[in-house]
Residue frames as qw, qx, qy, qz and C-alpha x, y, z in Angstrom:
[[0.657, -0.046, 0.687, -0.306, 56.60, 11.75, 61.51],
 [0.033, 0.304, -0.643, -0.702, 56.11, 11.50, 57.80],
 [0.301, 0.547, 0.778, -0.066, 52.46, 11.34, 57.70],
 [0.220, 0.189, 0.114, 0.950, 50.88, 14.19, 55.99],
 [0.070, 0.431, 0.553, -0.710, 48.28, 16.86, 57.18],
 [0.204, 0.775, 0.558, 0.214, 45.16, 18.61, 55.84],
 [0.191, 0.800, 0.085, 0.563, 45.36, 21.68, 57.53],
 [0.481, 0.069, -0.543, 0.684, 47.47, 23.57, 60.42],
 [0.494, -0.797, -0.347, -0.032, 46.06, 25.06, 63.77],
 [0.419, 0.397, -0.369, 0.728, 47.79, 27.50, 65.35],
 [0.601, -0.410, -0.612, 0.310, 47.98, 27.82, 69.11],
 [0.031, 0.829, 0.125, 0.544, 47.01, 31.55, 70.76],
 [0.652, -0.743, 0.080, 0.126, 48.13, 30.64, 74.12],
 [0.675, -0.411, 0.435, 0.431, 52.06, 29.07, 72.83],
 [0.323, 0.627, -0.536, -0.464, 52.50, 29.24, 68.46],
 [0.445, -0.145, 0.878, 0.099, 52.31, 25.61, 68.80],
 [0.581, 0.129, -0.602, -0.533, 51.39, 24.38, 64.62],
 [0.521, 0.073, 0.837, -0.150, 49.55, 21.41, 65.16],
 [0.123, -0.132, -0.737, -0.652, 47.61, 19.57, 62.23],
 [0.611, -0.004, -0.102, -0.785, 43.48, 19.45, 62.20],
 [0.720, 0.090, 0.575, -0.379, 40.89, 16.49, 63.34],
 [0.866, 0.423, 0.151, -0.220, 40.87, 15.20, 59.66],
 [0.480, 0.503, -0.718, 0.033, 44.65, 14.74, 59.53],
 [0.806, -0.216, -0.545, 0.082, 45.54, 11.24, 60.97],
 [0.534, 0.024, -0.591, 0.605, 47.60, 12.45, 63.87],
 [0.147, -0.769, -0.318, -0.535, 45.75, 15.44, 64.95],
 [0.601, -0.123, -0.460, 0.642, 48.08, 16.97, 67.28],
 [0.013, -0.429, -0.007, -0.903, 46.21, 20.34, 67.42],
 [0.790, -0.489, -0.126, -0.347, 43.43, 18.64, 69.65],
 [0.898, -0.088, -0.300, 0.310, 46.24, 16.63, 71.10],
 [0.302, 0.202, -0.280, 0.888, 48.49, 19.99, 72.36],
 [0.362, -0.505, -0.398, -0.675, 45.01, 20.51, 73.68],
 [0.807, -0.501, -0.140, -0.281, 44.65, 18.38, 76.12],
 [0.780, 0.041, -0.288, 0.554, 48.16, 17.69, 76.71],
 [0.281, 0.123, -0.248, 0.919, 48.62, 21.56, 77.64],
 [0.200, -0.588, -0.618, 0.483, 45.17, 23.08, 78.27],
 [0.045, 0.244, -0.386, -0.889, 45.80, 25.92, 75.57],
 [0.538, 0.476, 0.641, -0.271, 41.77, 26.30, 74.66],
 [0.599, 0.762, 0.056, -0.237, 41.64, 28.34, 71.41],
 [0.440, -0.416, 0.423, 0.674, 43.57, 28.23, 68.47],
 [0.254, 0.675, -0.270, -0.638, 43.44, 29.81, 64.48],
 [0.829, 0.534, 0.163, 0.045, 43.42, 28.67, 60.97],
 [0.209, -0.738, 0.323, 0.554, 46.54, 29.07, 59.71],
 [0.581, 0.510, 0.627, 0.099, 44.89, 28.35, 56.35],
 [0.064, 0.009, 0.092, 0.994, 45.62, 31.23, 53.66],
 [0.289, -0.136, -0.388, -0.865, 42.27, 33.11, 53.49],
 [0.515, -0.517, -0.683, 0.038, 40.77, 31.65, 56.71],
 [0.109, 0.417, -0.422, 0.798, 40.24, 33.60, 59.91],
 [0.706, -0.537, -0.272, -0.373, 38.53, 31.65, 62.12],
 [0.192, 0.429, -0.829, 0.303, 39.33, 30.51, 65.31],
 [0.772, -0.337, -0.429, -0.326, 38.25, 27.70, 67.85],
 [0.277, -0.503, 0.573, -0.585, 37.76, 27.53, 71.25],
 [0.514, -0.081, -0.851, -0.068, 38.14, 23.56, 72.08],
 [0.095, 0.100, 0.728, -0.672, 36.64, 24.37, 76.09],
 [0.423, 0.392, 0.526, -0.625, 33.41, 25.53, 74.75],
 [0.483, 0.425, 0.747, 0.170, 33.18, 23.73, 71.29],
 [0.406, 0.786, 0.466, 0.030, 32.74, 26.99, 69.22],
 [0.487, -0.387, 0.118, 0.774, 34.01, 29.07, 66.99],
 [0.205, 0.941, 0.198, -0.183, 33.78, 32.53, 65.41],
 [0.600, 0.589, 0.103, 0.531, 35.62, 34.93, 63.14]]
């Protein structure tokens, strides 16, 4: 699309990358609700969280 992103989400249900809430397009929340896939991952180096967008929270 040639915007750029902050940081990438990976999807635990499909692999879908998506960018983060603080890039403009935020398609990781957007593959959310478009597919229903609740958690997904940092795919930060040297992150391991993940988030679970049904119940807003997330853990290591």
């Amino acid at each position: 699309m040639g915007d750029t992103w902050v940081h990438l989400r990976l999807c635990l249900s499909c692999g879908h990358v998506g960018c983060c809430d603080s890039s403009k397009n935020k398609h990781a929340t957007k593959h959310f609700h478009s597919s229903g896939h609740p958690i997904v991952r940092s795919l930060e180096p040297g992150e391991n969280w993940k988030w679970c967008y049904i119940d807003q929270v997330g853990w290591e």
